[in-house]
Backbone bond lengths (Angstrom), bond angles and torsions (degrees), N, CA, C in turn:
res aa  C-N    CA-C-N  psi(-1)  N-CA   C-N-CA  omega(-1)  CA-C   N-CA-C  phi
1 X - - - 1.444 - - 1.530 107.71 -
2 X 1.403 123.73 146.00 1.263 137.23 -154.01 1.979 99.35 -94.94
3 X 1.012 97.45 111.49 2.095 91.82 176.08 1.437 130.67 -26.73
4 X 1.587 97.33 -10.19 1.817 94.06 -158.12 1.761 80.55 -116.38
5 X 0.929 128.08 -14.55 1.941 134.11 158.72 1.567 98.65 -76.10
6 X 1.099 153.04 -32.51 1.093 161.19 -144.97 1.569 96.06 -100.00
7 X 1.794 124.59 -50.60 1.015 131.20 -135.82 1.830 101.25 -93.57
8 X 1.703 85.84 -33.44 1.469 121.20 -179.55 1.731 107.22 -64.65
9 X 1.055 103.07 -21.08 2.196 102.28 -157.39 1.237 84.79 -122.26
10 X 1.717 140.43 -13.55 1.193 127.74 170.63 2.103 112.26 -89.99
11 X 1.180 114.57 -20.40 1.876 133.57 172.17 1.478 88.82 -85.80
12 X 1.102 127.68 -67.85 1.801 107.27 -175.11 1.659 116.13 -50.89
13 X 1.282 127.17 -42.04 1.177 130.32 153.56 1.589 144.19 -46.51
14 X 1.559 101.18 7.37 1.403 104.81 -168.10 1.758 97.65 -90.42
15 X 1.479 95.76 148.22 1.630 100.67 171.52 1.788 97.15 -124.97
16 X 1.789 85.98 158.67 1.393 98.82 176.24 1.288 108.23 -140.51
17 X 1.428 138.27 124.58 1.157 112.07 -150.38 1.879 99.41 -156.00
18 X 1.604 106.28 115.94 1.125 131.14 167.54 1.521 132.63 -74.09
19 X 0.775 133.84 132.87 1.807 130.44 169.83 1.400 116.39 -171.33
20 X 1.421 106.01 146.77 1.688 128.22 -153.90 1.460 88.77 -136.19
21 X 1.490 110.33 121.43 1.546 114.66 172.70 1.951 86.02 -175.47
22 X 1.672 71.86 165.54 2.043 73.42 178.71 1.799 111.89 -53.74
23 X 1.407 99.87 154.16 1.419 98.22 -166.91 1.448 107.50 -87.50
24 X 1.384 121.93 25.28 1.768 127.56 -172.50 2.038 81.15 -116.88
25 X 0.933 112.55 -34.84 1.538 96.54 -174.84 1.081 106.89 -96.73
26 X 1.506 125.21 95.73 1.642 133.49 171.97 1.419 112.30 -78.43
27 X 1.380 144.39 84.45 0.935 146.25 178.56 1.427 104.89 -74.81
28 X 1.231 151.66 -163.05 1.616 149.56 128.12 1.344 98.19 -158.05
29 X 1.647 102.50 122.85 1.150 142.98 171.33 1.432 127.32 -69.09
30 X 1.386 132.78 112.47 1.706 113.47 165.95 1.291 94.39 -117.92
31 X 1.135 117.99 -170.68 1.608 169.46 94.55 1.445 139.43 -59.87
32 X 1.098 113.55 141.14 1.625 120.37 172.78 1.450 102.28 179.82
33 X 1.968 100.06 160.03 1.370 113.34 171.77 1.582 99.74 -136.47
34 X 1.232 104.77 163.67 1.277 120.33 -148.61 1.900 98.83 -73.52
35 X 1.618 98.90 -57.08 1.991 107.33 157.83 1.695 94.42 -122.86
36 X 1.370 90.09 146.03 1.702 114.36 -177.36 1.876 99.72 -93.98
37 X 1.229 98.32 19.48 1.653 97.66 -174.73 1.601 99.61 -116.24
38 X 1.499 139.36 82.21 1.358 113.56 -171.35 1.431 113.51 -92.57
39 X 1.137 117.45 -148.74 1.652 116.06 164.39 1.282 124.59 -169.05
40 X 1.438 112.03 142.71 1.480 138.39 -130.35 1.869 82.10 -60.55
41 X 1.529 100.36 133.18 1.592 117.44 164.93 1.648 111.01 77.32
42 X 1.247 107.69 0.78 1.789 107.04 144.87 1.285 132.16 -113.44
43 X 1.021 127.00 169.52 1.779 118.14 173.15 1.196 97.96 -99.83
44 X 1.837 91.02 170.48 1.706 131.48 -165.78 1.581 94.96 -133.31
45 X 1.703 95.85 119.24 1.577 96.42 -171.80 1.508 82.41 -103.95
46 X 1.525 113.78 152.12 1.529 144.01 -139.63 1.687 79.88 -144.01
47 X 1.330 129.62 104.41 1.484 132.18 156.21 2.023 102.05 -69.94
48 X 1.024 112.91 145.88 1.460 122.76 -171.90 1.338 108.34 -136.67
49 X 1.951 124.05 100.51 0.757 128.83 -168.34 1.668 111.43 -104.87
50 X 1.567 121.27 160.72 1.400 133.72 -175.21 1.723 119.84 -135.83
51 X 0.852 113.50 61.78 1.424 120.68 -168.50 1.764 113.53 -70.50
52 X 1.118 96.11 135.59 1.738 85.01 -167.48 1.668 98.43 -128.76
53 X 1.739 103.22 122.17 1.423 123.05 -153.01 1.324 110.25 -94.87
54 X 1.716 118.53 -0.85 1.130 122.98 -170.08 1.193 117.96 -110.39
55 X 1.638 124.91 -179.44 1.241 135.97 -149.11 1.844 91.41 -100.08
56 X 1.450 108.41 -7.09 1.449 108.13 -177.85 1.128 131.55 -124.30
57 X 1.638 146.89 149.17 1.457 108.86 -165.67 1.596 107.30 -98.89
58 X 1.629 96.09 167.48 1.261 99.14 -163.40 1.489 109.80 -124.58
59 X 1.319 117.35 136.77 1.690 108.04 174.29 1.168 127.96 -92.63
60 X 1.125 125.28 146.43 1.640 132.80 -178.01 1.477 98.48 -109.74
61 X 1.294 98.72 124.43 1.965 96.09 152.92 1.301 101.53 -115.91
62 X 1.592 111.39 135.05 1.224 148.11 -167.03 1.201 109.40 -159.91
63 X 1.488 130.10 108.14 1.518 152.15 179.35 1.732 93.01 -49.64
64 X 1.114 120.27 129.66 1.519 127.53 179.78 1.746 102.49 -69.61
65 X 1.356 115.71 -30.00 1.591 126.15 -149.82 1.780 75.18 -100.00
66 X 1.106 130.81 114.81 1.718 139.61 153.43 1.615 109.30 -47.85
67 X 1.600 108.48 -39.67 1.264 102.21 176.75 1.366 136.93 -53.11
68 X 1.495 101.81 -31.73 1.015 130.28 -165.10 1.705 127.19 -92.25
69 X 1.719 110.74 -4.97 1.353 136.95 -153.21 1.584 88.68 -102.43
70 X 1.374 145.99 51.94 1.450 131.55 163.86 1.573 87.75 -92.46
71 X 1.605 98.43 154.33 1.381 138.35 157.04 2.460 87.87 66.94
72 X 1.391 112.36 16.29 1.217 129.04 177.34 1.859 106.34 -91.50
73 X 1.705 81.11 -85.07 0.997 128.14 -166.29 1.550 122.89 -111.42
74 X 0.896 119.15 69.19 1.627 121.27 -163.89 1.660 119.87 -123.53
75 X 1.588 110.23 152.95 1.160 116.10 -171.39 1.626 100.79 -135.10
76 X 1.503 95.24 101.54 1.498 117.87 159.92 1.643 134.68 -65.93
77 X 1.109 121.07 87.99 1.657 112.78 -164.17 2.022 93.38 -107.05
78 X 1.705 74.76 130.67 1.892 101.18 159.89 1.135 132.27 -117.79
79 X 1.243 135.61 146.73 1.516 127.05 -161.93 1.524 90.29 -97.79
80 X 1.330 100.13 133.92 1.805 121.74 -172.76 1.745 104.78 -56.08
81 X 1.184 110.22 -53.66 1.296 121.19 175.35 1.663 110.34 -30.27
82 X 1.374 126.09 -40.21 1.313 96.01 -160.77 1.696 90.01 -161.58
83 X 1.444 112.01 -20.70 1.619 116.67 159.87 1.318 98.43 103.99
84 X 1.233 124.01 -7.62 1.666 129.10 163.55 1.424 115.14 -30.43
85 X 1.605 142.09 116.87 1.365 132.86 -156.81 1.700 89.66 -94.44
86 X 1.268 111.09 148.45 1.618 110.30 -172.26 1.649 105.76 -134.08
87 X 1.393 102.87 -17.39 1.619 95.59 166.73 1.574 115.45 -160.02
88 X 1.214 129.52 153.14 1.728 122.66 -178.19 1.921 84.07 -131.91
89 X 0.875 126.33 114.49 1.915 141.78 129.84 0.994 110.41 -112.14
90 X 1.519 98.10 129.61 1.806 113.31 56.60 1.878 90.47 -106.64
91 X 1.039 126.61 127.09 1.678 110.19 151.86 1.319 121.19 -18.05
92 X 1.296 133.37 149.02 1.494 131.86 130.82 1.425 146.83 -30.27
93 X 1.021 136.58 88.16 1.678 143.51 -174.72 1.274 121.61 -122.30
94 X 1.782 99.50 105.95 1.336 111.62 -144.69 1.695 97.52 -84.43
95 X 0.704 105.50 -3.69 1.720 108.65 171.15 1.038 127.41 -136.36
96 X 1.612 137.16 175.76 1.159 135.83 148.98 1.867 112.58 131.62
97 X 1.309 105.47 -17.45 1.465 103.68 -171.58 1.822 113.14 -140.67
98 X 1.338 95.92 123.50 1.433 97.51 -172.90 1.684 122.91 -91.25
99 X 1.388 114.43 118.31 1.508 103.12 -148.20 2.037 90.85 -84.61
100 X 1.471 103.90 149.89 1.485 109.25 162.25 1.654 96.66 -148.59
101 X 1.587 79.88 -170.71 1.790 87.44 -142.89 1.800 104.16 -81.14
102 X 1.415 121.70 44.46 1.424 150.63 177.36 1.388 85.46 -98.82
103 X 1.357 138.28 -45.76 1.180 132.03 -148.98 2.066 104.23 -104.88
104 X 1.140 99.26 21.64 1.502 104.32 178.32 2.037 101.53 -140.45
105 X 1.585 90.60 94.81 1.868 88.56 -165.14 1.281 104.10 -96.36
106 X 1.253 105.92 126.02 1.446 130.34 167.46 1.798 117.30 -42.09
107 X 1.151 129.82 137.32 1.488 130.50 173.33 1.147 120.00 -142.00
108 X 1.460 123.18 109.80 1.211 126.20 -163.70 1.977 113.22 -70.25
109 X 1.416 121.86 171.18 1.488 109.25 -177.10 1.443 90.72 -64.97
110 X 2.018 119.21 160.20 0.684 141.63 -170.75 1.065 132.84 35.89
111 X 1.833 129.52 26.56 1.125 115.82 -179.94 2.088 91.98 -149.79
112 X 1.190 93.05 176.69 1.708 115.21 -157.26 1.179 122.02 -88.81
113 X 1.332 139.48 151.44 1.352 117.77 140.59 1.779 106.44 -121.91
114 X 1.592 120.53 163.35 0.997 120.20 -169.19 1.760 112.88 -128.68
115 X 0.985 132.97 160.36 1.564 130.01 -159.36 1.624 102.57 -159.76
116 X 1.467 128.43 147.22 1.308 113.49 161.97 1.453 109.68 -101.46
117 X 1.393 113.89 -159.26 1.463 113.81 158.58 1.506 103.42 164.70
118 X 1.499 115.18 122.49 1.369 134.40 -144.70 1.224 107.04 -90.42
119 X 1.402 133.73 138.88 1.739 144.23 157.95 1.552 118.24 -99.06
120 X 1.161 109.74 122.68 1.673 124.70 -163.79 1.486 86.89 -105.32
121 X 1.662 113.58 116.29 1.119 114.76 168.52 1.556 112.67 -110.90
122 X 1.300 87.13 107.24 1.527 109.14 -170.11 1.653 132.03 -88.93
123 X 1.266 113.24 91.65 1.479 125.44 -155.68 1.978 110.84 -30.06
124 X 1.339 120.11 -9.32 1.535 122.41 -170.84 1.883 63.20 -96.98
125 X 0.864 142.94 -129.99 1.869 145.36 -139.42 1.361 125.31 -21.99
126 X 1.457 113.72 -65.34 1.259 145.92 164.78 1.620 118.48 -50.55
127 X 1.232 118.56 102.27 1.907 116.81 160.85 1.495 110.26 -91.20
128 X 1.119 124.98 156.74 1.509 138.27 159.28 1.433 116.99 -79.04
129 X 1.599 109.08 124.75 1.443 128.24 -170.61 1.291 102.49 89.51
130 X 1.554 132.32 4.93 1.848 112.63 176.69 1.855 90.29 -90.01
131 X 1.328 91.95 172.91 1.329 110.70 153.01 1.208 116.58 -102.14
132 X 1.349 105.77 -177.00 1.537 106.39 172.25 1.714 102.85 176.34
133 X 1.158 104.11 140.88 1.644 122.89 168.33 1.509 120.28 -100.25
134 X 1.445 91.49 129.97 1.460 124.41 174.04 1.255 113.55 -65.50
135 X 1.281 128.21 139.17 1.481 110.25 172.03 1.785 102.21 -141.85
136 X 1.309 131.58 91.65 1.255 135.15 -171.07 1.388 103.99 -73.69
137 X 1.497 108.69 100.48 1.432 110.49 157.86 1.310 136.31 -76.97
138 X 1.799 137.66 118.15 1.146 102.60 -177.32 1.695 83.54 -147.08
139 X 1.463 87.59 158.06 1.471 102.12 -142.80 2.309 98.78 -138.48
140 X 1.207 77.68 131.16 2.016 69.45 -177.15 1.303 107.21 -145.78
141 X 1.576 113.92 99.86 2.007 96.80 -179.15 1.845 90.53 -117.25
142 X 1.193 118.02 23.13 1.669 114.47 -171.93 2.127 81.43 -82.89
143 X 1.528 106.58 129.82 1.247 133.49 162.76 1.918 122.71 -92.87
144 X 0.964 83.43 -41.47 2.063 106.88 -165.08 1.583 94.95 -132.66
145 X 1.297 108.77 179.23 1.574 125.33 164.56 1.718 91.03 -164.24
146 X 1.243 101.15 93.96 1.507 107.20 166.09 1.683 121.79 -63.48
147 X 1.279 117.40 -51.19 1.178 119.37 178.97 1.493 109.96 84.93
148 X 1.275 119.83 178.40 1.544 129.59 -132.07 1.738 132.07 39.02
149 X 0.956 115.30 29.29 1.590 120.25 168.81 1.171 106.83 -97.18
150 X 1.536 114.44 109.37 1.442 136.72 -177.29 1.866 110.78 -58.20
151 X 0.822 116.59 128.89 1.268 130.38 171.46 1.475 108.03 -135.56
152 X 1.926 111.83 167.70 1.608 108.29 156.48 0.853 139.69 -35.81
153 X 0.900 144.51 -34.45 2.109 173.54 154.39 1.444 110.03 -45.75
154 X 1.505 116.63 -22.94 1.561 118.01 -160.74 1.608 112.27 110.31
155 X 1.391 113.01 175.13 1.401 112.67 147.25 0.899 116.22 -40.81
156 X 1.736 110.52 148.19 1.746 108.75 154.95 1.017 113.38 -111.32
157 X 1.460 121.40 150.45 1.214 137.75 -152.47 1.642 117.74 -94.55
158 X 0.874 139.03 138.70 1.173 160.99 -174.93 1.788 111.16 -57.68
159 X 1.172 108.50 93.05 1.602 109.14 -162.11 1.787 83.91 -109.54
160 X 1.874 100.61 145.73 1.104 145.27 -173.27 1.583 103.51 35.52
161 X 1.555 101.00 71.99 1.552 98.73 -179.53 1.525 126.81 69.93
162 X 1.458 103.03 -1.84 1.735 108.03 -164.35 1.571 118.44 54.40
163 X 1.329 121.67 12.56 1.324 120.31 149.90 1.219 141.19 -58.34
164 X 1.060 143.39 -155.03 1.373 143.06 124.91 1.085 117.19 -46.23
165 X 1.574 115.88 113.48 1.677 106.62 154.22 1.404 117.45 -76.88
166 X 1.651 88.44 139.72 1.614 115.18 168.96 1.183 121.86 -79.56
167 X 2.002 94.93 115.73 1.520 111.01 155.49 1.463 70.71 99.26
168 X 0.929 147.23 41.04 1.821 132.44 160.07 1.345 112.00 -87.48
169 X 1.446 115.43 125.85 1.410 131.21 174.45 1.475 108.71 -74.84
170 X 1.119 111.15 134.26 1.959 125.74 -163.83 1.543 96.01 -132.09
171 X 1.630 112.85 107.55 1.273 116.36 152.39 1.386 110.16 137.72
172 X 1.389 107.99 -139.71 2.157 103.80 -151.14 1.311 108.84 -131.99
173 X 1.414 112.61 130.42 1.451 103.35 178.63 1.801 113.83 -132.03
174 X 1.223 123.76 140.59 1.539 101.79 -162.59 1.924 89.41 -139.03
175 X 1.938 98.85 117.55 1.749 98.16 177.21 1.485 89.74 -122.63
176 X 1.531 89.28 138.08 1.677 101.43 160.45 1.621 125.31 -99.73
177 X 0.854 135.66 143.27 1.133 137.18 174.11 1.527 121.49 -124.15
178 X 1.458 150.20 144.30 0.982 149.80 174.73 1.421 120.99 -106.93
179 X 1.985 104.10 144.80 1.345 102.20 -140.04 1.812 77.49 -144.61
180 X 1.249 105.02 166.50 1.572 123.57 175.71 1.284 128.85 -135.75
181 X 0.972 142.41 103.34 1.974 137.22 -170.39 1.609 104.52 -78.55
182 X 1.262 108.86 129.45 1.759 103.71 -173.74 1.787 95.13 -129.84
183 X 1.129 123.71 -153.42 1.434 117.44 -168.34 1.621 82.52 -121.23
C-alpha cells in the first residue's frame, strides 16, 4: 500500500470521543468500521464498543434489535467539508419490539461488551469522493423500568423487580469516526 493511501485510511480513522455520566462510572466508549471507504447503496457496519474501567460492574442498556435503537443508539453523519449533518439512523419505529432485561448487558470490571450497528449509504445523502464523520450517539437516562405502560405489544412488563437497575450506566457519550464514499 502506497503512504499517501496509508495516510488517507489512517485521518478517516481518527476518533474523538466525548461522554458525560457520573464520574464513579468510567465506561469508555469507541467506534470503528471494518474499511472507512464504503460504497454508495450498501452499508458500513460500525462495531460499538463499552469498556468498563471500574472496579464494579456496569450495565449498559442497548436494544439488542439495531433497528430499533433511535434517539438510543444513533449514528449522526456530517460531511467533513463544511459539517452540514446529512443523515441520523436508525429512523424511528414506534413499535414493534418488547424490551426485557436481555437488553440491559451486564459488564464485568475490566472487561467489554461489543454491538454492531449498520449505516445505509444512501445515494439521495451520500456523494462519491466526500468524506464524512460519524458521530455515534449513545445516550442512557432509563434508571428503573416499572412496567405496565400499555403499548401495541401489550403492557410492559416490569423488568428487575421494577426497581432500580443495578450497576446502570446514566448519561451521554458522543464518538466520531471518519468515513469516505467511493464508487
Amino acid at each position: 500500500m502506497n503512504p499517501q493511501k496509508i495516510l488517507i485510511l489512517l485521518s478517516l480513522c481518527a476518533l474523538r470521543v466525548t461522554a458525560s455520566g457520573s464520574a464513579a462510572d468510567r465506561v469508555h466508549f469507541t467506534a470503528s468500521v471494518g474499511n472507512p471507504e464504503g460504497k454508495i447503496g450498501s452499508e458500513m457496519v460500525f462495531t460499538l464498543r463499552f469498556a468498563n474501567e471500574t472496579k464494579k460492574p456496569v450495565r449498559i442498556y442497548l436494544v439488542r434489535s439495531e433497528y430499533f435503537r433511535a434517539l438510543q443508539s444513533m449514528l449522526r453523519v456530517t460531511r467533513a467539508s463544511d459539517g452540514k449533518v446529512v443523515d441520523l439512523q436508525p429512523l424511528p419505529r414506534p413499535h414493534g419490539y418488547v424490551v426485557d432485561e436481555s437488553d440491559f448487558h451486564l459488564i464485568p470490571p475490566g472487561e467489554s461488551f461489543s454491538a454492531t450497528q449498520s449505516l445505509w449509504l444512501d445515494a439521495s445523502r451520500f456523494k462519491v469522493g466526500e468524506k464524512y464523520i460519524v458521530t455515534w450517539i449513545y445516550e442512557n437516562s432509563v434508571r428503573r423500568w416499572p412496567g405496565g405502560i400499555p403499548t401495541v405489544e401489550g403492557h410492559t412488563k416490569a423488568l428487575f423487580g421494577g426497581d432500580e437497575i443495578p450497576y446502570i450506566w446514566v448519561g451521554r457519550s458522543d464518538v466520531e469516526v471518519g468515513i469516505r464514499v467511493r464508487k
